[in-house]
N, C-alpha and C positions, 0 to 999 in steps of 0.2 A: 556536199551531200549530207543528208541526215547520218548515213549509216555507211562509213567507208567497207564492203564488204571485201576488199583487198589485203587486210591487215588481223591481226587477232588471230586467237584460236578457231579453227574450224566451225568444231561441235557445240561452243556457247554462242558464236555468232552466227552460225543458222537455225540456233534454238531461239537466241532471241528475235532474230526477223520472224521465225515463221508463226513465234506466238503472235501476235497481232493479227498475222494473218489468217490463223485456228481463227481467231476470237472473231475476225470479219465474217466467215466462212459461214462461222455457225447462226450470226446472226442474221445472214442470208438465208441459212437453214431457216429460221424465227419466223421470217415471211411467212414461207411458205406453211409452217407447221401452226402457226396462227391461223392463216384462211381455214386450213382445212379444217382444224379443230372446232372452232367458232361456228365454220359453215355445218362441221358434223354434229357438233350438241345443239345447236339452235334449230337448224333448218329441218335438219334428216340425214337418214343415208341416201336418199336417192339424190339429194343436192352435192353431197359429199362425193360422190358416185360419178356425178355431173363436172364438179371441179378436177379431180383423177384423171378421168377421160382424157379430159383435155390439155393438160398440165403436163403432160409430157410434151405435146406439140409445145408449149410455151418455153420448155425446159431446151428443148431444142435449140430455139431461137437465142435464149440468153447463152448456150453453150458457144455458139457462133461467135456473139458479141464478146463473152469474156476470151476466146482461142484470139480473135483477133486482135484485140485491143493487150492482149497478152504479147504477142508477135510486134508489135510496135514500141512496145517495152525491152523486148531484147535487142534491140537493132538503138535506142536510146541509152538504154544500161550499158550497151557496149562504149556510147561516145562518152559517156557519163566516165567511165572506167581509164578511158584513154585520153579524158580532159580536153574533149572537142566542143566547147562551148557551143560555137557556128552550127557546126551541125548536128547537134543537138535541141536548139529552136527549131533548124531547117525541118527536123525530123519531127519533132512537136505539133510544128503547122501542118505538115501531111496526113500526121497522124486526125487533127482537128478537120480538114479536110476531109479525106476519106471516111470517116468515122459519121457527119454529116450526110453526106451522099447516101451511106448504108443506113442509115435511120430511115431517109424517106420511100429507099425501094422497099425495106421490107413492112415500112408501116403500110406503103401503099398495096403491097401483094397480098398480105394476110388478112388485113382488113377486107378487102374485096372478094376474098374466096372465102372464106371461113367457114362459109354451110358448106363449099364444096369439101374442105379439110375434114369437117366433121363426118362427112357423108362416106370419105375414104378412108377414114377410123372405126367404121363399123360400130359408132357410138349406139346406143337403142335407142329407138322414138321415146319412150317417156323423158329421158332427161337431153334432149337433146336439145328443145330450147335453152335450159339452164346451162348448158354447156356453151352453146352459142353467146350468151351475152358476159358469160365469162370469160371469153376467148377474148373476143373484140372490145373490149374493154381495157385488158392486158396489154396485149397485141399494138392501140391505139397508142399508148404510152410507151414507149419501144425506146422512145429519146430518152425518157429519164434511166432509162437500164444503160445506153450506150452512154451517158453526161456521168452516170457515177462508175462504171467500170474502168473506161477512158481514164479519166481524173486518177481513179485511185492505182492503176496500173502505171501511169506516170513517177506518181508517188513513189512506188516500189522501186521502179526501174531507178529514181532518186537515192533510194535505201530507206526512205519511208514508210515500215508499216502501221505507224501507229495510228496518223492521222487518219486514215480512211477506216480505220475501224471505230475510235470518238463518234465519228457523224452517223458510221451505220448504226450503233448503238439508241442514240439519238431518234434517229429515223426509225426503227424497229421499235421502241417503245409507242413511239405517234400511230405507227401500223396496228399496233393492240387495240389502242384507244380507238383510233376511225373504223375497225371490223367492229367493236361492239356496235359503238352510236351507227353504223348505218347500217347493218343486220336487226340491231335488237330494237330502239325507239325509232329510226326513220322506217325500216321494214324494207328494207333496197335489197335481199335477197344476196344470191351470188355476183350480183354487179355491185353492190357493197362494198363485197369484200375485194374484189377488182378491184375497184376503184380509189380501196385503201392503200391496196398494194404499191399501186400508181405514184399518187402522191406523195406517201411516204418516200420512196426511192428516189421521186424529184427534188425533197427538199434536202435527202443526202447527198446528191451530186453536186446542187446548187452551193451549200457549205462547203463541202471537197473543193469546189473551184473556186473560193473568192478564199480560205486558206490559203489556197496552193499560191496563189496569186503574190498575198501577203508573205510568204516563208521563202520562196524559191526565185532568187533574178533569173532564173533561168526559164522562168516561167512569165516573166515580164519579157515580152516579145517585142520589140519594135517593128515600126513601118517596112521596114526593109525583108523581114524575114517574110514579111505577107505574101510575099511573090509568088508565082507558081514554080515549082523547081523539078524539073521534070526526073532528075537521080532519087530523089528524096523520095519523090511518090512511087518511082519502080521500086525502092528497095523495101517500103513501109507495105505497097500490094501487093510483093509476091509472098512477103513473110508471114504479113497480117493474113490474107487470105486459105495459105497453107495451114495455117495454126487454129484459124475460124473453122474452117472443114474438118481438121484431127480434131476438133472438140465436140465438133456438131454429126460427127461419124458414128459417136458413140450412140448420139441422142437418135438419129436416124433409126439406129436400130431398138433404139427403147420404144418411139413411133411403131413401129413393126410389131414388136411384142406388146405393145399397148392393144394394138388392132387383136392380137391372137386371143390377148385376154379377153377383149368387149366381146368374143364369141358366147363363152362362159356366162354371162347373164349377170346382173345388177350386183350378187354377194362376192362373186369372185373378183371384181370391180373394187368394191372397197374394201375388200381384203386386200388385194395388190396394192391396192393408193394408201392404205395404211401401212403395210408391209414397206413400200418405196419411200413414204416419207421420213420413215428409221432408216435406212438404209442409203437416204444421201447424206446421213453423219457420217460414211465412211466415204461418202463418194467426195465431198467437201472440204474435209479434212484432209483426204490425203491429197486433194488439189491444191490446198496450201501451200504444200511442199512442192508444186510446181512453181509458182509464185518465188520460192525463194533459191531454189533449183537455178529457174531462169535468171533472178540477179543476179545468185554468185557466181554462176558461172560465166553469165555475158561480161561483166565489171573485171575478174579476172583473165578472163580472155585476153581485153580490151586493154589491162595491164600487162600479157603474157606471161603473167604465173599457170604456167602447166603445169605443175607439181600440188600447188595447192586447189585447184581445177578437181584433180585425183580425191585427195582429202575430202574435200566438200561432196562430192559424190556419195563418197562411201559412209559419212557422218549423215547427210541427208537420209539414205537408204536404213540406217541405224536408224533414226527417227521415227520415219514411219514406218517399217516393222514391230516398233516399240508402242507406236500409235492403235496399230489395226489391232492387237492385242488387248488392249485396252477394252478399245471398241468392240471386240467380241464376244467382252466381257459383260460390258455393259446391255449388250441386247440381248445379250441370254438371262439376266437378268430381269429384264424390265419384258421379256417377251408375251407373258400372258395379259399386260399389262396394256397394250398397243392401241389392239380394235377396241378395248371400250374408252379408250382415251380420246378415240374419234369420231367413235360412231354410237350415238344413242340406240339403247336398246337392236344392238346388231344380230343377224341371222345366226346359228348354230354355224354353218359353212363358213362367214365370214370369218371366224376366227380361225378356220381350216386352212384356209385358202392363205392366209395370213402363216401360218406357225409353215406352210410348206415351202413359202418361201425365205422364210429364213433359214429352215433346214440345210436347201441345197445351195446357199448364196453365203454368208455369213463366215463358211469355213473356209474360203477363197479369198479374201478379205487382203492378204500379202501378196497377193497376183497381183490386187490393183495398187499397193503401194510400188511394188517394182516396175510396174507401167508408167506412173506417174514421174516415177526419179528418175528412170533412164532413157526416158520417150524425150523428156523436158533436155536432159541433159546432152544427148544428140543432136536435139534441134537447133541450141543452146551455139553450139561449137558450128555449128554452117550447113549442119546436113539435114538438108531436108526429104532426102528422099527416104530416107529409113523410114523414120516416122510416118510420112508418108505410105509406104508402103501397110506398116503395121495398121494404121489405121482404114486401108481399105481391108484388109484380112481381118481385122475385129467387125469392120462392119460386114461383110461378106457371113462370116462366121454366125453372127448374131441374129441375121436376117434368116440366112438359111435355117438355121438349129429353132429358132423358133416358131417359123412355120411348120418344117417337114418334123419335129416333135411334137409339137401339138395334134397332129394327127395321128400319130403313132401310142404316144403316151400321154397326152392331155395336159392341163394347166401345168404339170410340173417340167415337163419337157418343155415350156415355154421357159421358165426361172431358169434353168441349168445351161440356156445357150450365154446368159450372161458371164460364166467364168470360163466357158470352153473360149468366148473370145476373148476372153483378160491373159488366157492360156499361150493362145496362139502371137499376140501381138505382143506378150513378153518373150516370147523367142525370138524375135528379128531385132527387139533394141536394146537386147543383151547382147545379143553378138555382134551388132552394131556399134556400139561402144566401147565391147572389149577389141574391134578392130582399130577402131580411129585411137587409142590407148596406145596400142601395141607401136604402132607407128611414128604416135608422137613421142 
């Protein structure tokens, strides 16, 4: 394996996995913060407005992919840990498998409803074409999001982070280049910038996987493992699928709050989609530290170090506390700074709308680093249902607090149901983990 996460000090060796995988994070962040800029100085705010909208439903979908493709990686880090070569492929094919299957249901469901999606987002008639062909455009590309998370969560689960960060680097410069040339001299609007997205992310997977191929025999799969194995596929679906849903639970309820926003009208719109696109710096970053959560704990598992299990824990947890700080810093900084970095000539309100939610989000920022380490690290160890649980109570939370505040209190009652759920789903996988602790 690249990176024995069994051996060494704790806190240098979950600092150095998880740097790489900051650095992939943020360049996923790059995507996203590319369209929208580009789409915001060139096009407008109403285009910008348009991508917003819908971009949480897209965020949605990749939360899915990375939770499950995530989930497939602990159940391989574990064999990885315990030196089960066999089933390790076994588990690789299933994951190739499954991973396949879930590209084509949900290219085919999104793709086919998309005005109805848009229709139940309460997006407004002016941008609601440009929303639409931003959607479906994304949406249609669905494989190359599942070919590069796939790939590089393999990688991890290997102790790999470095490689999949190289290629997204790569690919995230290309994503600059194809949003000008097809916004600014082809004039392709917000399917432009779609459609750079696209690409771009196809041709980091495509590198990720002829790498992987060349570094890892383990990744050189013979005839034999092709087979259908029907242990391998129950244990990659129940885990993959649990971990798709905790990721996609969150997004569920950003969908929701997205809907409460588009009540608000076009400036509170891209105040919010400015507002949110700072604000997946924390969301991202401290997902890292799931990424590295998940290998060292699955790999020592898999070796039965419980002792250093503990350590890793609580060095992670160090981390991102150390991290959100940072980042708190940095937005309070750069905060006046936001909407005109996205939005040509923006409304008075958009920067309103903008400055309130970072008001009442921003200083909760160590909720979501404690969700991330110990939500990861329960799941990590065999239990699924904590998490599980946590994550219907965040969505629960999330859904509720931003409808029935939006009517009470308005746009800001919408931003605030975000930490009361960071709130509540940190209380079941803290004490969740200090149970399965106690025990062991």
């Amino acid at each position: 394996m690249a990176v024995d996460l069994t051996k060494g000090r704790t806190l240098p060796v979950l600092f150095r996995f998880s740097l790489p995988v900051i650095g992939g994070n943020l360049f996923q962040l790059f995507y996203t913060l590319a369209d929208t800029l580009i789409v915001g100085q060139t096009i407008g705010e109403g285009a910008l407005a348009a991508v917003g909208a819908t971009s949480v439903f897209v965020y949605f979908i990749l939360c899915f992919i990375t939770g499950m493709t995530g989930g497939f990686s602990i159940i391989l880090a574990h064999d990885i840990g315990s030196r089960e070569t066999e089933n390790a492929k076994r588990n690789i094919v299933a994951s190739i498998y499954m991973s396949a299957a879930v590209t084509v249901v949900i290219t085919a469901i999104t793709c086919l409803f998309s005005r109805q999606i848009i229709h139940l987002m309460r997006i407004p008639e002016a941008i609601s074409e440009d929303a639409y062909t931003y959607m479906v455009i994304v949406l249609a590309g669905t494989g190359a999001t599942v070919l590069y998370n796939l790939i590089s969560n393999i990688l991890r689960a290997l102790g790999d982070s470095r490689l999949p960060l190289i290629y997204l680097v790569i690919s995230s410069l290309l994503n600059v280049f194809l949003d000008i040339l097809f916004i600014v001299p082809f004039g392709m609007g917000v399917g432009g910038a779609a459609l750079a997205t696209v690409l771009s992310q196809l041709l980091s997977g495509v590198l990720c996987f002829i790498s992987a191929i060349r570094r890892y025999p383990v990744m050189r799969i013979e005839k034999a493992y092709w087979k259908f194995d029907s242990l391998s596929m129950k244990r990659n679906l129940r885990l993959g699928f649990i971990m798709g849903f905790q990721m996609s639970a969150m997004c569920i309820g950003q969908v929701v709050m997205q809907s409460s926003v588009n009540r608000f009208g076009t400036a509170a719109i891209a105040g919010y989609t400015a507002a949110t696109k700072m604000d997946q710096l924390s969301v991202l970053i401290n997902g890292s530290y799931v990424s590295a959560v998940s290998a060292f704990v699955s790999q020592n598992q898999g070796a039965g170090e419980d002792l250093r299990i503990r350590q890793g824990v609580k060095s992670s947890l160090l981390l991102a506390l150390i991290t959100d700080a940072i980042i708190m810093g940095i937005i309070v900084l750069i905060e006046p700074f936001v909407v005109p970095l996205f939005v040509s000539n923006p409304s008075p309100d958009t920067f309103i709308y903008c400055r309130d939610f970072f008001l009442i989000t921003v200083p909760f920022y160590p909720l979501l680093g404690i969700l991330c380490v110990y939500r990861t690290a329960v799941q990590s160890l065999g239990n699924s249902r904590a998490p599980f649980a946590a994550c219907i109570a965040e969505l629960i939370a999330r859904c509720s607090a931003s409808v029935l505040l939006a009517m009470f209190v308005g746009y800001r009652g919408v931003v605030f149901s975000t930490p009361f759920a960071w709130l509540l789903a940190d209380l079941i996988v803290v004490i969740s983990y200090a149970r399965m602790m106690r025990r062991k």
